[in-house]
C-alpha positions as CSV (number, residue, x, y, z in Angstrom):
1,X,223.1,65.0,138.5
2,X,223.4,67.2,135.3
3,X,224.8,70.8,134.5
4,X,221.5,72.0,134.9
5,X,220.4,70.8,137.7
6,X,223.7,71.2,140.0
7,X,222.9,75.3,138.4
8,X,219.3,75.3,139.8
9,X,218.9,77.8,143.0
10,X,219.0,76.0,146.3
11,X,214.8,77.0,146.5
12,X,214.1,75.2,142.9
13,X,216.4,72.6,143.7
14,X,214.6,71.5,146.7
15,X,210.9,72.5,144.5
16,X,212.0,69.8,142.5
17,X,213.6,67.4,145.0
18,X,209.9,67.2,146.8
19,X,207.7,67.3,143.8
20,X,209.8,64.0,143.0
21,X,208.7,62.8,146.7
22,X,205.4,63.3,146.2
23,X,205.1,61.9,143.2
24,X,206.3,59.1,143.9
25,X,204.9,58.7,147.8
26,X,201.7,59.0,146.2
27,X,201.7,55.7,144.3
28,X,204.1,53.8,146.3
29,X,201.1,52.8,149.0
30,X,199.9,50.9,146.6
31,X,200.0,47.3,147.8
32,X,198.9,43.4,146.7
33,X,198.9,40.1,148.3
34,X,202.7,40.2,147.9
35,X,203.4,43.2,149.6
36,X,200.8,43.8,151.9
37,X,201.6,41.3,154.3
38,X,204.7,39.1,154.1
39,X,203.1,35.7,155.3
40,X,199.7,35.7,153.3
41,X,201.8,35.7,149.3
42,X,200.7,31.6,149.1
43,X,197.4,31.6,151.4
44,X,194.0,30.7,149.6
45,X,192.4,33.4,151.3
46,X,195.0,36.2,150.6
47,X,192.6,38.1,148.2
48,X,190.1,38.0,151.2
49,X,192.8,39.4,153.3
50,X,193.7,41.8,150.7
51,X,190.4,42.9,150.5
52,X,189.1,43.8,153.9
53,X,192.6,45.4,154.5
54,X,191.5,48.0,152.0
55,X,188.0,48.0,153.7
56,X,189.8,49.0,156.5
57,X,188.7,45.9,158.6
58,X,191.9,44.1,158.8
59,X,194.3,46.3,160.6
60,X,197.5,47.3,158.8
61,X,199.9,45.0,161.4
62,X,203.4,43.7,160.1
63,X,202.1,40.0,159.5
64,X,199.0,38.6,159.7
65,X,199.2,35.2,160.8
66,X,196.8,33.5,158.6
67,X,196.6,30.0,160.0
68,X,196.6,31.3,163.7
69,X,193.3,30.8,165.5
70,X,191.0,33.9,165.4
71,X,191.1,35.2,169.3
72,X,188.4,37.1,170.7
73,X,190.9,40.0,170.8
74,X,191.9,40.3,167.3
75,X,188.1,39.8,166.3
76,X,187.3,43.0,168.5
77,X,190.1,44.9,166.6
78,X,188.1,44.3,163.5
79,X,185.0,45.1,164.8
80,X,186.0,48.3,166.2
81,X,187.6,49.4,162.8
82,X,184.3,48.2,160.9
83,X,182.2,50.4,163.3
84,X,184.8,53.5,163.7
85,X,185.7,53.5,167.1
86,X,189.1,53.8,166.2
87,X,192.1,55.0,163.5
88,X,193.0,52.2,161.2
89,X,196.2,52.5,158.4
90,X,199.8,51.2,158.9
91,X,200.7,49.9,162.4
92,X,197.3,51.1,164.1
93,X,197.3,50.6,167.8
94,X,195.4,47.5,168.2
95,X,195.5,47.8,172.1
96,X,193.2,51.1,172.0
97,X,190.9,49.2,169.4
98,X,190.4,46.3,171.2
99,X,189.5,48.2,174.4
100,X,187.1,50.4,172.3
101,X,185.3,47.5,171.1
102,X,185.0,46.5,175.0
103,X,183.6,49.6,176.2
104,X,181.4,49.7,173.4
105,X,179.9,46.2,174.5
106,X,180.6,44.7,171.0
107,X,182.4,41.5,173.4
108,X,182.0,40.7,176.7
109,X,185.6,40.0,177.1
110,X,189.2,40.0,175.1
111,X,190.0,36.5,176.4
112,X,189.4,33.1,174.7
113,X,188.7,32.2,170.9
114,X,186.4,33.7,168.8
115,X,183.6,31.7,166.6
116,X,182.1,32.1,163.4
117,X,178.5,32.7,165.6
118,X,180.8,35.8,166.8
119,X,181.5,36.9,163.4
120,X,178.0,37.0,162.2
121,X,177.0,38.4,165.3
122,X,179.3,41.4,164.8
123,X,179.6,41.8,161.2
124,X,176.4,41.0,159.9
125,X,174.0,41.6,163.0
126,X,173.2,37.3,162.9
127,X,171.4,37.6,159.9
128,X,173.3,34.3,158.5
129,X,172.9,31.0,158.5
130,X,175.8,29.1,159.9
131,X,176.2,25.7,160.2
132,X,179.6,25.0,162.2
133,X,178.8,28.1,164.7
134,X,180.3,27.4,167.1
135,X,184.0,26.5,165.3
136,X,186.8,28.8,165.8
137,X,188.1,29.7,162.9
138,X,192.0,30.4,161.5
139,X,192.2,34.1,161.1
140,X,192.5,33.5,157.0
141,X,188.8,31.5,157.1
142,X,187.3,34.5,159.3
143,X,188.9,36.7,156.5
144,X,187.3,35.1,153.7
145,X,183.7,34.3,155.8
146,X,183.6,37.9,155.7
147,X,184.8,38.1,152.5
148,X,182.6,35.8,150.8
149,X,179.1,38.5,152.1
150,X,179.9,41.6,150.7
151,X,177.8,41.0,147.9
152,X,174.8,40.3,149.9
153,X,172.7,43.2,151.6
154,X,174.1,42.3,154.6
155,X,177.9,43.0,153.5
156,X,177.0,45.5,151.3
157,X,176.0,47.2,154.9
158,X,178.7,46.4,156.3
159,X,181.0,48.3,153.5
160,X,178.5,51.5,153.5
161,X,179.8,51.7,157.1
162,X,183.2,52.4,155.9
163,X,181.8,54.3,153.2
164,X,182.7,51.9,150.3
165,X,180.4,50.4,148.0
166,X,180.4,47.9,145.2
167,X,182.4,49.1,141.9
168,X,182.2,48.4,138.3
169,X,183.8,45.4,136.4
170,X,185.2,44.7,133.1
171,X,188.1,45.4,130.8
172,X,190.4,48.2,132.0
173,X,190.2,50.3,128.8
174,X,192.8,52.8,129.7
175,X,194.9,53.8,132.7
176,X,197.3,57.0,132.8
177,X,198.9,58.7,135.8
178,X,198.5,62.3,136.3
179,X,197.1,65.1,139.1
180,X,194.7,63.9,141.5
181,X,193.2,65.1,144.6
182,X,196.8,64.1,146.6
183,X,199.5,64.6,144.1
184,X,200.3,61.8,141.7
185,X,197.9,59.1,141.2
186,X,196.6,56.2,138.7
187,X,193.7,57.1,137.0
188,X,191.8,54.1,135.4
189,X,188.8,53.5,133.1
190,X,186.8,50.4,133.4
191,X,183.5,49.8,132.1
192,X,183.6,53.6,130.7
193,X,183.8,55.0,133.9
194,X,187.4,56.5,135.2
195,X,188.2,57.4,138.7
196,X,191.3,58.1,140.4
197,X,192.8,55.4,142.8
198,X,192.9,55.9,145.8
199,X,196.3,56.6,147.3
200,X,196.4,53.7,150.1
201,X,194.5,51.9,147.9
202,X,194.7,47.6,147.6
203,X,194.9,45.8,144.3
204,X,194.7,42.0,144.4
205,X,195.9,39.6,141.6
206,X,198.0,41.6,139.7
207,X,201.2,44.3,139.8
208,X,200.9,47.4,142.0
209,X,202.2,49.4,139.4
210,X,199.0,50.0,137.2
211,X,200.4,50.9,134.0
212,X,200.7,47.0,133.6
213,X,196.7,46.9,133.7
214,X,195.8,47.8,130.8
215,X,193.8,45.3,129.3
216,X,193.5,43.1,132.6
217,X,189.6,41.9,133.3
218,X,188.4,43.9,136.6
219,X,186.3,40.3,138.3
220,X,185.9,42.9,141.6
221,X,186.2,46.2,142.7
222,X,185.1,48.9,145.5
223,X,184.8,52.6,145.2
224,X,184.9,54.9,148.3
225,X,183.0,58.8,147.9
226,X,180.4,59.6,146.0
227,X,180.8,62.1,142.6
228,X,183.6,64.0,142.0
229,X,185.3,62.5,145.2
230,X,184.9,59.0,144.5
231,X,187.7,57.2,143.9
232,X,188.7,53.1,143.1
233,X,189.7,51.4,146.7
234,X,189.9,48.0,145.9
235,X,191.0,46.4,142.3
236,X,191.0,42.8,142.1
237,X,191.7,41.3,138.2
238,X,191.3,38.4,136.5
239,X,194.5,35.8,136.2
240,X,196.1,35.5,133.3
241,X,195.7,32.2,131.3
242,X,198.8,31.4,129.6
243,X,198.0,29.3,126.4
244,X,199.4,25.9,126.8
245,X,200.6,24.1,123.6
246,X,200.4,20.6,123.6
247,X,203.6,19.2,121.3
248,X,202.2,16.4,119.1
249,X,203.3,13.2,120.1
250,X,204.6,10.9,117.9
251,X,204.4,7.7,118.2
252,X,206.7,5.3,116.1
253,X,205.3,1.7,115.2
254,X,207.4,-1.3,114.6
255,X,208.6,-1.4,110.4
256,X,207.9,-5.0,109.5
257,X,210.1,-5.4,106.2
258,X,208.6,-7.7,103.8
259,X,210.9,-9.1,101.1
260,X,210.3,-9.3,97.9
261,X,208.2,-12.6,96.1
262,X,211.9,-13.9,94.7
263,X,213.5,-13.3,97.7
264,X,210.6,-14.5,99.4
265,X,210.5,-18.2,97.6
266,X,214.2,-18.2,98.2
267,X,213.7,-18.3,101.6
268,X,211.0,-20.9,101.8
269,X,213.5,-23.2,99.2
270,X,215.8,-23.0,101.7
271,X,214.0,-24.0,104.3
272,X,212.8,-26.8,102.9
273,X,216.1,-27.9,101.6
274,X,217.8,-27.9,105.2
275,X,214.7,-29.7,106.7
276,X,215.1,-32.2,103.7
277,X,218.6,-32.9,104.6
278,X,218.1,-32.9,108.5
279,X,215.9,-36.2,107.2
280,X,218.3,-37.6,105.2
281,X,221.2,-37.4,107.4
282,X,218.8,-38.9,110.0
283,X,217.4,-42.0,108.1
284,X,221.3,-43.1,107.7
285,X,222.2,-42.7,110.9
286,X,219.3,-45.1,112.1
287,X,220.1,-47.4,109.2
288,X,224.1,-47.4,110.5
């Protein structure tokens, strides 16, 4: 700590100490597929994940289990968030949710597996068509079968429920932190529009520190309020394509060394010569 600061009155001191906090509380919720669960970093569907999460559909749990078979009970858990029966955020009590879901009728029981004719059932009232209905799927497929709809009119209903909709997309033409509604936050301008990001917001493909977005292609996004409230929820970007040079490859071909004409009738004259003598010396042996 500096002269200054160790001079500061106890009052300022802590002013300062808790602006700091907040300033830095305010981004740190941030999160990605790399931080938002710890078993999900290498799934296919981790965007999916990453996604609904911020939708507040997947429940905030310390791992997710991607390749565990969807149960009944973890299915009502995301139906009770999607229709707000319950609180959702970090470590939400999935117990309370699952037993809303069941007194709400959305399942008949919390035992057994679920099916993806369960998941259209209670995401997108069984407006889809679905061939392998009556497969259980791993809880990473269920994520990105939901996933995969929220562009349609039926997921687009489903996201109005949690009072999201569909965002812009585009190059992100500028991004600053400043003053938002709670403390510090990223404020970011894509496709001339800027909003503030929300503070428990979910990125997907990229760094949770924003600053680093500039310039990153927006492919998907999802904006929660309307007006002066609304605010980015979910940011997913574009990868990066590093170029690849290809090194030229070359390729060396046998030298055949021709020698000169008098070297070259040199040569034949001694061939000739030895053959001659190989004669010779055989005609007197067959005459000896």
């Amino acid at each position: 700590m500096n002269t200054r600061a160790r001079h500061l009155p106890r009052k300022q001191l802590a002013l300062v100490v808790a602006c700091c906090f907040v300033f830095g509380s305010a981004l740190a919720h941030i999160k990605n597929e790399a931080s938002q669960f710890p078993d999900i970093e290498f799934s296919e569907s981790r965007f999916d994940i990453v996604v609904l999460v911020g939708a507040g559909i997947i429940p905030e749990t310390p791992v997710f289990e991607p390749d565990k078979a969807l149960s009944i009970k973890e299915l009502a858990v995301w139906a009770a968030l999607s229709a707000n029966l319950g609180a959702g955020g970090e470590t939400p009590d999935t117990e309370a949710l699952a037993q809303a879901a069941l007194n709400q009728g959305l399942v008949e029981s919390l035992d057994g597996k679920a099916t993806y004719k369960d998941l259209n059932r209670m995401f997108f009232d069984g407006q889809l068509t679905i061939e392998e209905a009556k497969r259980t799927p791993s809880k990473a497929e269920a994520a990105s079968f939901i996933a995969a709809q929220l562009n349609t009119n039926a997921g687009l209903a489903l996201l109005a429920k949690r009072g999201l909709r569909a965002g812009g997309t585009g190059e992100v033409t500028s991004v600053e932190s400043r003053s938002g509604h709670h403390g510090s936050a990223y404020f970011i301008g894509i496709g001339g529009r800027t909003l503030e990001m929300h503070s428990h917001g979910r990125v997907a493909n990229g760094p949770t520190d924003l600053l680093q977005w500039q310039g990153r292609v927006v492919s998907r996004s999802f904006v929660r309020g309307e007006g002066d409230s609304a605010m980015w929820a979910y940011l997913e970007v574009q990868p990066i394509v590093e170029e690849v040079i290809e090194e030229a490859v070359i390729v060396e071909e046998p030298v055949t060394i021709t020698p000169p004409p008098k070297q070259r009738n040199l040569l034949y004259g001694l061939i000739v010569a030895v053959v001659v003598l190989g004669l010779i010396l055989f005609v007197r042996r067959r005459r000896h």
